[in-house]
N, C-alpha and C positions, 0 to 999 in steps of 0.2 A: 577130386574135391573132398576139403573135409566138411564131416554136418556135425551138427550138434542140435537135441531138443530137448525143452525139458520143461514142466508145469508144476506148480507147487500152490498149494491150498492157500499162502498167506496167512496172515496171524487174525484175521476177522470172520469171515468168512465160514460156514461150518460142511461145506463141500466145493468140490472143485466143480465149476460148470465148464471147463473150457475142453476144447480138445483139438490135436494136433496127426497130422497126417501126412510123411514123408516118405515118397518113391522113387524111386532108382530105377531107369531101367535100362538096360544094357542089351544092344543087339548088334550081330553081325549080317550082313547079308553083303554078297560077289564080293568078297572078302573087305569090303570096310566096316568097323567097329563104331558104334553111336552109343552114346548116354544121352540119358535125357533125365533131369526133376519135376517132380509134381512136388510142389509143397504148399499145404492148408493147413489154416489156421481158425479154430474159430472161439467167441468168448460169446458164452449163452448168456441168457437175459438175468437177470436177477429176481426176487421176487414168486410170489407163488407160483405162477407157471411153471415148468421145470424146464429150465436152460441149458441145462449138463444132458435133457434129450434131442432140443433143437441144436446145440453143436454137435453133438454127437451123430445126428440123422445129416446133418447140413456136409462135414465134413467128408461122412464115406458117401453120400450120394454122388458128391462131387469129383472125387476120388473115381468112384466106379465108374461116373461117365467120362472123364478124360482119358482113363487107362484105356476105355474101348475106344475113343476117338485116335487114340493113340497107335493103335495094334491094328484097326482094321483098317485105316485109311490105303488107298494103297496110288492116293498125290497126293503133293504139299497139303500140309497140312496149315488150316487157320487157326491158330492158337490164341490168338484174342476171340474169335465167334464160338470156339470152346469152352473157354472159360468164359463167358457168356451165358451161353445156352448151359452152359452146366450148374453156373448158379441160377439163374434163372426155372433150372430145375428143379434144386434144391429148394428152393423158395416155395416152390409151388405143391412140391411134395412133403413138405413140413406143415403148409395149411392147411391143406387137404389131411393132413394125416389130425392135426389137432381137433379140424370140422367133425373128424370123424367119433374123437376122444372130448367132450367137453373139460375134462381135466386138465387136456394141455394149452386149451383156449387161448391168447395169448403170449402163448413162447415163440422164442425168438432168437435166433443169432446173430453176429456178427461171422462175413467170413472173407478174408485175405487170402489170396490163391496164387501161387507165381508158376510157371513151364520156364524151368531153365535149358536151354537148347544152344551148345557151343558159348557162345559168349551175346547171344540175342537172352533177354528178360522179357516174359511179359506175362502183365502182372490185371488179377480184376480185383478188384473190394469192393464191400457194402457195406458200412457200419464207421465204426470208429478202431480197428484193429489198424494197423501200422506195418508198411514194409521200408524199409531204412536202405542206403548203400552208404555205404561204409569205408574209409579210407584214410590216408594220414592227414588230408587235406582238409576233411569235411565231412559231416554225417550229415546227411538230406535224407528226409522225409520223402520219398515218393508218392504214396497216397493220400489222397485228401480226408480229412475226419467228414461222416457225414451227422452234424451234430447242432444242435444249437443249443449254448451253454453247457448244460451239461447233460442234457434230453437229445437221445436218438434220433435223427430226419429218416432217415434210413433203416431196417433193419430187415433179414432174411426169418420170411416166416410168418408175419405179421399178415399178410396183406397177398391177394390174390397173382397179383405183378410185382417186380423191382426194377429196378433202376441198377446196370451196374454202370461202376467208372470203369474204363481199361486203359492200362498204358503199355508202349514198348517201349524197351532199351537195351542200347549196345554196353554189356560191362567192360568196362577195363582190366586189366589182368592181377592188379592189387585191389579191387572191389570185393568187401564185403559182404553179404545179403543177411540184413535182419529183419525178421517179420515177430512182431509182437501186440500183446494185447495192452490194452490201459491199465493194467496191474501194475506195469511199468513203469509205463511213457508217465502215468499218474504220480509215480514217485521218485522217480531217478530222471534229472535233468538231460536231455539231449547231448550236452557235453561231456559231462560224467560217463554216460553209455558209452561214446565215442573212446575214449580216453581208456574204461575198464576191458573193453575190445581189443585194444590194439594194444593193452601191457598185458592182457592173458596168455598166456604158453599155448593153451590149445584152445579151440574152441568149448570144449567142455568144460575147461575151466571157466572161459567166459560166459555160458552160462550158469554155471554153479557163481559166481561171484555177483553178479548181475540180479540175480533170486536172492543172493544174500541180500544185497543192496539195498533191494524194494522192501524185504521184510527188513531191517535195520528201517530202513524211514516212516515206518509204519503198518505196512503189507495190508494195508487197507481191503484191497480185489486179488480173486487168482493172476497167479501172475505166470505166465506163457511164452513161450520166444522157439524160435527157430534160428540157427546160425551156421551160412553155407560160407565159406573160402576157398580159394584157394590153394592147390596141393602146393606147387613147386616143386 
């Protein structure tokens, strides 16, 4: 697989709240070979709170609980009740931590989380952060925004419980995987992304071009993405 990630402060904005968390991990056992992805995303809250601590706390909590649900399982493993219980974690260890800080009272993340496993996706979110697949056919949205208008329903941190969505899916072998925040999706049309994806050379370059993009349209919010392919 190739990855590519990358975050950039945007032209408004006078820090980056977001943050991004991608794992690899490779094992052998009675001689067959496995990889597996962990990839999170999160876009902290805006505003006094400080949201560059809630994605920051949200992503590696989450991170740390999968990589152990990962290692020590020793059957199948459920990868939707993981990612689950692992934001569901992080949710809860972000309010507790702010209960405990009246300064971070109100912070908040968004977080987007996929386990890539062979050619199985599956994917939780809470917020409005975005996982995309990607192809010459079509760019679909897989996650749902949890939003009304332009106000959060949703968000990790906030609030003692959450709500996550989970989904699975089978990729196809030309599928794309993009996980991004509203930095984006805010400034760069759906078909535009599709389009600047599939005429990049590499993934890197598609997200270097991608980051241009949103700042050329304004670069309103940090802007954030992750992008897995395909080796060949």
């Amino acid at each position: 697989m190739k990855i590519a990630c990358k975050s950039d402060i945007g032209r408004v904005r006078d820090k980056d709240e977001d943050s991004i968390i991608v794992l690899r991990i490779g094992s052998i056992h009675e001689s067959r070979e496995s990889w597996k992805l962990i990839l999170i995303l999160g876009d902290g809250m805006g505003g006094p709170p400080a949201g560059e601590v809630a994605s920051y706390l949200g992503t590696r909590i989450l991170a740390k609980f999968l990589m152990t649900e990962l290692l020590s399982a020793i059957k199948e493993i459920n990868y939707s009740s993981a990612l689950e219980s692992g934001i569901k974690k992080a949710n809860k260890e972000i309010f507790d931590y702010a209960m405990r800080n009246p300064q971070y009272r109100g912070m908040g993340t968004t977080l987007v989380a996929a386990i890539l496993d062979n050619e199985k996706l599956y994917v939780g979110n809470v917020g409005d952060s975005r996982l995309y697949i990607i192809n010459e056919e079509e760019i679909k949205q897989i996650t749902e925004d949890h939003t009304a208008g332009a106000v959060l329903t949703r968000v990790v941190g906030c609030f003692p419980d959450v709500e996550v969505d989970l989904t699975e899916l089978t990729l196809k072998k030309e599928d794309i995987i993009l996980m991004c925040c509203d930095g984006l999706t805010d400034m760069v049309e759906d078909n535009e992304i599709q389009r600047i994806v599939l005429e990049s050379k590499t993934v890197e370059d598609a997200c270097n071009n991608l980051v241009h993009l949103a700042n050329e349209m304004g670069g309103m919010d940090n802007i954030s993405l992750i992008l897995v392919k395909n080796e060949d």
